[in-house]
C-alpha positions in Angstrom: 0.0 0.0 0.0 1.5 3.7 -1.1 0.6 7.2 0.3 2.3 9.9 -1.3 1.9 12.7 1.8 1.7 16.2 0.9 1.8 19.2 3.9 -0.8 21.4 2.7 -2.6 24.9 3.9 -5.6 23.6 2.1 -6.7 21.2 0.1 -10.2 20.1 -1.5 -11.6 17.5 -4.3 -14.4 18.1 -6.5 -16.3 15.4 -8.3 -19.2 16.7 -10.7 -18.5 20.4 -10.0 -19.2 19.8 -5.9 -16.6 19.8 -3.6 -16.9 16.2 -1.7 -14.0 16.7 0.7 -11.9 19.8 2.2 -9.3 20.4 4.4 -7.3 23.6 6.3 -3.7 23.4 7.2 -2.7 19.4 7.3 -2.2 16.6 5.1 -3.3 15.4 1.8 -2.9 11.6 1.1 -3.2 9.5 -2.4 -3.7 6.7 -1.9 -2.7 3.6 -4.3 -3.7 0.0 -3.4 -1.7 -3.0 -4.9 -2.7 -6.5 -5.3 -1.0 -8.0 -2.4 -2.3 -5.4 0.1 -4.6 -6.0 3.2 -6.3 -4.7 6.2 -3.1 -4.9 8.1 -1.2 -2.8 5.6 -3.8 -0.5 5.7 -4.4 -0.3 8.9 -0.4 0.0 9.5 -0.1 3.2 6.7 -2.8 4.9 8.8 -0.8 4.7 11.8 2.2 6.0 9.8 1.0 9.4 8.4 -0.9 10.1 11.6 2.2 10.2 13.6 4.6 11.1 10.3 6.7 14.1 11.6 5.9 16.5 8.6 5.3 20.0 10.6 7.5 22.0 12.1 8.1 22.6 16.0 8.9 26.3 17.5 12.5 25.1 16.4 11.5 24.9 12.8 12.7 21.0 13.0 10.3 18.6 11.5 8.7 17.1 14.6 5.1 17.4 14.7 2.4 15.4 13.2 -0.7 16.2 11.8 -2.4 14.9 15.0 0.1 17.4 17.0 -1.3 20.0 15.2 -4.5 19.4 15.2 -4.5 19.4 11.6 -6.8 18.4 8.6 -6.5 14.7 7.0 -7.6 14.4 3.3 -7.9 11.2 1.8 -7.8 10.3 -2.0 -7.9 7.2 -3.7 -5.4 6.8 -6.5 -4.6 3.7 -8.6 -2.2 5.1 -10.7 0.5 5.0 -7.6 0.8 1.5 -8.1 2.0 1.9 -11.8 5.3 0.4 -13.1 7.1 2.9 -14.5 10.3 1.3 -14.8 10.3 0.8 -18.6 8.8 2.1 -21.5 6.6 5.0 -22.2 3.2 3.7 -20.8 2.6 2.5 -17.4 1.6 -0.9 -16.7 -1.0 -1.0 -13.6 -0.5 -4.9 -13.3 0.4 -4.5 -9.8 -2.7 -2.2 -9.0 -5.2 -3.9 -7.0 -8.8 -4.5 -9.0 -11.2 -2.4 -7.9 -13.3 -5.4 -5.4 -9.9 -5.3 -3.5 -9.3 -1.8 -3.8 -12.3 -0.1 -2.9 -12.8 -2.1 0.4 -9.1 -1.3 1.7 -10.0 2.9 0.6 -12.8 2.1 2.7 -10.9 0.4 5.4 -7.8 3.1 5.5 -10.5 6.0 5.9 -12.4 4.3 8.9 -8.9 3.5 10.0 -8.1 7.0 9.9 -11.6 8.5 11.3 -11.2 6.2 14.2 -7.9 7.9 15.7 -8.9 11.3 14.3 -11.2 13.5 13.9 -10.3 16.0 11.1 -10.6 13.7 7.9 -12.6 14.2 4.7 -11.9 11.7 1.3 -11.9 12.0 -2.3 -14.2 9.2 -3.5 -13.4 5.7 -5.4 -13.4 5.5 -9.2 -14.6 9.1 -9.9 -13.5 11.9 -12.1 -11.8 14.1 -9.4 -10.4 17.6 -9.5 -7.6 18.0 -6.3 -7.1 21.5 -5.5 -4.1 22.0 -3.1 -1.7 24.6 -1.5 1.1 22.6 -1.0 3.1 23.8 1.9 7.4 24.1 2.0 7.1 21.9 -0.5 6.8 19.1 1.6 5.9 15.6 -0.2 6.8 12.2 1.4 6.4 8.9 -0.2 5.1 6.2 2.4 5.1 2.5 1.9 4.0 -0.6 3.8 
């Protein structure tokens, strides 16, 4: 399972010209689902970016996580994470889970997520979406369990 983590002062998705999800200051998560993945993996990434050190302290050192701060949580499903890029000039998504698999473990990471904070709004499965964002630093983190 893949998060790529971005430390945002905002962030929304729009699906059909509505905005389904928004966040303030925090983090916005895509999230890609491989074949081998489970609820275990899933429930293990959730643990990571909730605690992952991506804000800075009065120090201006990296110590703080978004539930430190208090901070937004922004969830969005994308299969195109688990691409193989290695070769060629067209990704192969063989590694991607199917979309029975994948849409449960979304499911499972968000309730994950809701469970140990409070702050969390989603993208949703299989749409069209448009991802606003304010990236913040730039700070980007690839996560992997």
């Amino acid at each position: 399972m893949i998060a790529l983590l971005q430390r945002v002062q905002h962030a929304s998705v729009t699906v059909d010209n509505k905005i389904i999800g928004k966040i303030n200051n925090g983090i916005l998560l895509f999230i890609g689902v491989e074949k081998k993945d489970s609820e275990e993996k899933a429930r293990r990434l959730s643990e990571r970016f909730l605690s992952y050190r991506a804000f800075s302290d009065e120090q201006d050192k990296m110590n703080l996580s978004v539930v430190d701060i208090d901070g937004g949580v922004l969830l969005v499903p994308q299969f195109t994470l688990a691409a193989d890029t290695r070769k060629g000039n067209r990704p192969s998504f063989s590694s991607a889970a199917p979309p029975e698999l994948g849409h449960p473990l979304f499911n499972y990471i968000v309730t994950q997520t809701q469970q140990q904070h409070h702050k969390v709004a989603t993208g949703q499965f299989a749409a069209n979406m448009k991802v606003s964002l304010l990236n913040d630093g730039p700070v980007t983190f690839w996560l992997q369990v």
